[in-house]
N, C-alpha and C positions, 0 to 999 in steps of 0.2 A: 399287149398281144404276145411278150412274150412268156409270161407266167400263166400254168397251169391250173384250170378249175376242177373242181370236184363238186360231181350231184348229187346228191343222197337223198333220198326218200325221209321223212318224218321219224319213221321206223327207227331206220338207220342211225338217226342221229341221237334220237334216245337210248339206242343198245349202244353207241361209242359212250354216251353219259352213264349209262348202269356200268360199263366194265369200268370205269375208273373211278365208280361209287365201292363196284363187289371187288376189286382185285382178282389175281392170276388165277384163284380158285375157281371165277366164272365162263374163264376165258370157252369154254366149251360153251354154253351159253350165249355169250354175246355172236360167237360163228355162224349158230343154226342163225340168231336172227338178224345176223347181217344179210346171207344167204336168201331167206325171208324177203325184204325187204329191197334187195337189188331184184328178186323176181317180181316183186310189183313195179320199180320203176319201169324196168324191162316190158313188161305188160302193158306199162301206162304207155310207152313209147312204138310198141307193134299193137297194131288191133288184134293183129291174126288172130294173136293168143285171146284163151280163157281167161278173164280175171275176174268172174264170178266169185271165185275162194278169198278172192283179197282184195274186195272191197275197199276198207280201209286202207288199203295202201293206194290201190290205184286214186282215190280222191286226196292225200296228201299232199299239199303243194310241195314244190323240190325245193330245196334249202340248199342255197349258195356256202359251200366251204373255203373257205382262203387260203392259202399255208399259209402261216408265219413266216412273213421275213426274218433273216436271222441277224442278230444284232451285233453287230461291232462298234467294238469299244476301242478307242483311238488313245494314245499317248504320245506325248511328243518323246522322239528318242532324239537325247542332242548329245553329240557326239563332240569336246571341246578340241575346237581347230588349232591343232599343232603338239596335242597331247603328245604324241610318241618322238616332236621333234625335242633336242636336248638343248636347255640352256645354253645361256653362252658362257656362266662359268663351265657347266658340266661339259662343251667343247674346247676350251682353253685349260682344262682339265691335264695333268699330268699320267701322261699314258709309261710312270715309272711310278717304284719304290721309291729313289734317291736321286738327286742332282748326278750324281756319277753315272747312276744305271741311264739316264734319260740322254746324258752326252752322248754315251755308247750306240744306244737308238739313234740318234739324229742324223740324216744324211744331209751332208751337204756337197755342193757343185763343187767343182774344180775351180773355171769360172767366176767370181763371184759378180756380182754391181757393183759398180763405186762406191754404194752409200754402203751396203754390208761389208766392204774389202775397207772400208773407214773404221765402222763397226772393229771387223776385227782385229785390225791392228793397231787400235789402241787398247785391246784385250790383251794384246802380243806382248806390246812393249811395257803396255804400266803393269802387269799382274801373271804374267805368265808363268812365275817361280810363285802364285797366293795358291792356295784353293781354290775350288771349283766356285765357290761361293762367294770368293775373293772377287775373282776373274767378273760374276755374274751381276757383281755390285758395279764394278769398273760399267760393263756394260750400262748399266742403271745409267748411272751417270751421264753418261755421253746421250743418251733417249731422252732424259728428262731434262736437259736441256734443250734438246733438239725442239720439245714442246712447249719450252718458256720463251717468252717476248722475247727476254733478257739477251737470250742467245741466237745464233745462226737456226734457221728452219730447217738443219740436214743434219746428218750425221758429218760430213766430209767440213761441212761449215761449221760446227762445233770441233771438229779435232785439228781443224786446221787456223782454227781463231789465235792473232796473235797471244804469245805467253801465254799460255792456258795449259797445254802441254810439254814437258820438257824434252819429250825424246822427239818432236820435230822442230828440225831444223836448215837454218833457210826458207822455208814453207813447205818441207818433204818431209817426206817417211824415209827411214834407213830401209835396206836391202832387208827382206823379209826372208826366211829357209823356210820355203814353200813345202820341202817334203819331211819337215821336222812334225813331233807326233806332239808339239805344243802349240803349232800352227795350225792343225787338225785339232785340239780341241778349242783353241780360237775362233774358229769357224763354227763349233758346234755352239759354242756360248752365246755367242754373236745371233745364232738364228734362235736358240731356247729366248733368248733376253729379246729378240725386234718381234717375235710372235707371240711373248708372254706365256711362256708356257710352264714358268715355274716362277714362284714369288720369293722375290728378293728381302731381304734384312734392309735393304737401302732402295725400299722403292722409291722415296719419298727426296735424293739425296740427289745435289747440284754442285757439292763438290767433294775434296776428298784431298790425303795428303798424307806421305809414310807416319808413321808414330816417331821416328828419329828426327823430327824438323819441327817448328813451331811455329808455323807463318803468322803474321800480324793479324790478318783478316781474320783467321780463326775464332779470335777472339768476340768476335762478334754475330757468329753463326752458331745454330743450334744443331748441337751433336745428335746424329742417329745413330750411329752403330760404331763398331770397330771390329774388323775382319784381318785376323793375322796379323799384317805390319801397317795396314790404312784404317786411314780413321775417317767416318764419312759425316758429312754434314748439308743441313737442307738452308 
């Protein structure tokens, strides 16, 4: 009901077949006899009129025209879910050139947690006079035990594990100079190294030890690196 018909006379429908036999050249042609051709429908449809002249037309039966539906052609469009989101190397990503440039970037709280004020004051005490890379391996360290059976499940339970550490004692931490500018990048190492934001030379490393001393144990752990004056091992 809701698509449109079209009636044409006999006529009619053989002058739409001659114009698209003769081309644009007959287009005059096909007009007079379409013109034609609706005036005998027209005639066939009013008595009033005269259709003596157009016989032929008025006995024509009227021929049903259709449109053409128009045809759509479908494709799936699949758009893959999470395409613009970024990996998670490419968000663990270093938003620096250098370990130095990326300390400089990093804010960190005055405040800390327990576990990061763990974190950085055994940056403090074992490595504060290394490099930054020095400093960043210490950190290694104290994480990847945190995540071995071997050890305490925290950071404050790894740096406070009997002998394991030499700068505490009694089961403390010394007196830290909270406004010194190696205690501020303690803090920055602390947060690069517990969020992963730059890869260490010792990711792999559980312990560690100056190069001026030769503990026993050593002898039986496999060396990974050696960063300034420590030598680290998995």
């Amino acid at each position: 009901m809701g698509r449109k018909t079209y009636s044409f006379g006999a006529a009619a429908v053989a002058a739409i077949a001659s114009l698209s036999l003769a081309g644009i050249d007959n287009a005059g042609a096909f007009a007079q006899d379409l013109v034609a051709a609706d005036a005998g429908v027209d005639a066939a449809q009013n008595p009033s009129q005269d259709i003596s002249a157009t016989p032929e037309a008025a006995m024509d039966p009227a021929v049903e025209i259709m449109p053409q539906q128009p045809v759509f052609i479908s494709q799936e469009v699949v758009q893959p879910i999470g395409a613009d989101e970024p990996s998670e190397s490419e968000q663990n990503a270093a938003p620096a050139d250098s370990l130095h440039q990326l300390v400089g970037m990093v804010e960190t709280d005055d405040q800390l947690t327990d576990q990061m004020h763990c974190l950085a004051g055994a940056i403090y005490f074992e490595s504060r006079g290394e490099p930054l890379y020095g400093q960043l391996a210490v950190a290694e360290v104290v994480i990847n035990r945190s995540e071995d059976d071997r050890w305490p499940a925290s950071y404050c339970g790894v740096v406070y594990q009997r002998a394991q550490f030499s700068f505490v004692r009694g089961g403390q931490m010394p007196r830290i100079r909270t406004s010194s500018e190696a205690w501020n990048r303690a803090k920055a190492v602390a947060t690069i190294a517990h969020e992963n934001l730059w890869q260490s030379e010792a990711n792999e490393a559980v312990y560690f030890h100056a190069e001026y001393v030769n503990p026993r144990w050593s002898r039986a752990k496999t060396r990974v690196t050696k960063i300034d004056t420590h030598i680290f091992y998995r």
